[in-house]
N, C-alpha and C positions, 0 to 999 in steps of 0.2 A: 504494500500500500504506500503510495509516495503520494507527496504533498501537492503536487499540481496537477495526479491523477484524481484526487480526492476534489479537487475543486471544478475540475469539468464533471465529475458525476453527481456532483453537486448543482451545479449550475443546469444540467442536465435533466436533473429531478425536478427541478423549479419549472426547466421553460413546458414540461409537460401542463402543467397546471396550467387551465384558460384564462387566469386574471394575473398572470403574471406578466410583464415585460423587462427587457434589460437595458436602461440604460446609460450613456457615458459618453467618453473620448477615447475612440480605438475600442469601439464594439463591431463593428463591420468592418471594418479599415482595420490591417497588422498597424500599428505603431506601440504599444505598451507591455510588458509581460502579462495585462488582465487578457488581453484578445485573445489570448493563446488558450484562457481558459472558457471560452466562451465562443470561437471557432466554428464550433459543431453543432451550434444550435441553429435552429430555423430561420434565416432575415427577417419574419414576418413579427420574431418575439425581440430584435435588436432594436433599437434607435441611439442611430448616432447624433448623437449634438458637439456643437462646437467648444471652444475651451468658454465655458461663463458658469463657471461653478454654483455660484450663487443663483443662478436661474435656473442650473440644474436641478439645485435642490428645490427651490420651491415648487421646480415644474414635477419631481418626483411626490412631492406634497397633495398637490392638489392633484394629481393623478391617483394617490392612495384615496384621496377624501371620494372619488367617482368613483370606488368598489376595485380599483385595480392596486397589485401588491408590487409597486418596481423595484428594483433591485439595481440600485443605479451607483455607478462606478466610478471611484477617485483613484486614478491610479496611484497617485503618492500621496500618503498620510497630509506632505507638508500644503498640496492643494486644496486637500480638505478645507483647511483652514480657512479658503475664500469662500467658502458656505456655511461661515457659522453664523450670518445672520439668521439665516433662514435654517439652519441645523437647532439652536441653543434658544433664539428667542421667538418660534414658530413651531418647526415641528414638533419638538420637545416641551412644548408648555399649549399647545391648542388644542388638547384636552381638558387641561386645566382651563384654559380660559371662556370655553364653550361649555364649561359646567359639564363635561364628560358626553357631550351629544357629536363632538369628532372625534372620534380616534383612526388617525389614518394609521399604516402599519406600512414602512419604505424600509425597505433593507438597504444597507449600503456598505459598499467593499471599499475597502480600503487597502492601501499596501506601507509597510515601512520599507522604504527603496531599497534596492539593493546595492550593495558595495562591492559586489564578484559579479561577472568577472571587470566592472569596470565601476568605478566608485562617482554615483552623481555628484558626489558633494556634501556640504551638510545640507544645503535647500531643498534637497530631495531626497535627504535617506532619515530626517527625527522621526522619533516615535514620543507622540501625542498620548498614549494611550490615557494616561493619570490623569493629565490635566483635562481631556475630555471626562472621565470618570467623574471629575471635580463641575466641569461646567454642566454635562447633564442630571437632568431628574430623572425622567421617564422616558425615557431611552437606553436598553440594553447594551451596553459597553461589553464587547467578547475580544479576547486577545486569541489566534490560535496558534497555538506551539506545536500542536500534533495533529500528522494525518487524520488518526483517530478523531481528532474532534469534529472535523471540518465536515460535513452529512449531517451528524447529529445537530450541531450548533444551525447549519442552512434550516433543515427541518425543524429546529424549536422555533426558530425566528420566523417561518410563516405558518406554523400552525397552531403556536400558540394562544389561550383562553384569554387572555388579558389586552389583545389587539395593538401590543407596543412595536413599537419601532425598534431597531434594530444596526447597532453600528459593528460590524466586524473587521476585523484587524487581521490583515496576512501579514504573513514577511515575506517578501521579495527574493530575501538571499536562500531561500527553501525552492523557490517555485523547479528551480533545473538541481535542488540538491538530495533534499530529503526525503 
């Protein structure tokens, strides 16, 4: 079982599901180590968007609030960050703020970059995970360290009783190793 066969059988499992979609930068298009995990899914569950994180996110938002579950993709932790308007003071508090009448439910992939075989930098390789833990409420914060986890954790994240949203954390330096 290796870590980036776990994550196409994962992402595999999802695009089955008829309310799922995947989107990102480098879901149709090779450009990222996420494509390569999501390759083999059907064009019709992909959408590509451009680099506007921040509208990514909100655009996965209000696509969860219309009954659909996206699963929309930051390839590097450190890009994330250009959606935490819409991650920290939207997705994660508009339950709370609608008195519990939204809860939309957006998976979202994230990577801490890799450093093998060619090192981006520090702008592309921090791991956020704490300080996310620290800025969300009700949003599940998952780190995954083990093949093992990566199915189970996909699978809590959408069929979970409680309707939360869902941020998970790959590492990058696993995708071609472990």
């Amino acid at each position: 079982m290796k870590y980036k066969d776990e994550l196409i059988r994962s992402m595999e499992w999802l695009a089955e599901k008829d309310d799922t979609i995947i989107i990102g930068q480098s879901v149709k298009y090779s450009g990222n180590a996420i494509y390569n995990t999501v390759k083999t899914l059907p064009m019709k569950k992909r959408m590509e968007v451009p680099v506007f994180e921040e509208l990514q996110m909100g655009l996965s938002t209000g696509m969860a609030l219309e009954g659909y579950v996206p699963i929309t993709c930051f390839p590097r932790f450190d890009f994330l960050i250009l959606a935490c308007n819409q991650l920290v003071n939207h997705l994660d508090k508009i339950k709370i703020m609608s008195k519990g009448k939204m809860k939309p439910r957006v998976i979202i992939r994230t990577s801490i970059g890799s450093k093998k075989p060619l090192d981006g930098g520090v702008q592309h390789t921090q791991d956020h995970t704490n300080a996310f833990k620290n800025l969300l409420t009700d949003v599940h914060v998952v780190l995954l360290n083990e093949p093992e986890e990566i199915l189970p954790t996909f699978k809590e994240a959408y069929t979970q009783e409680d309707s939360k949203s869902t941020l998970i954390i790959e590492w990058g330096d696993y995708y071609n190793k472990k």
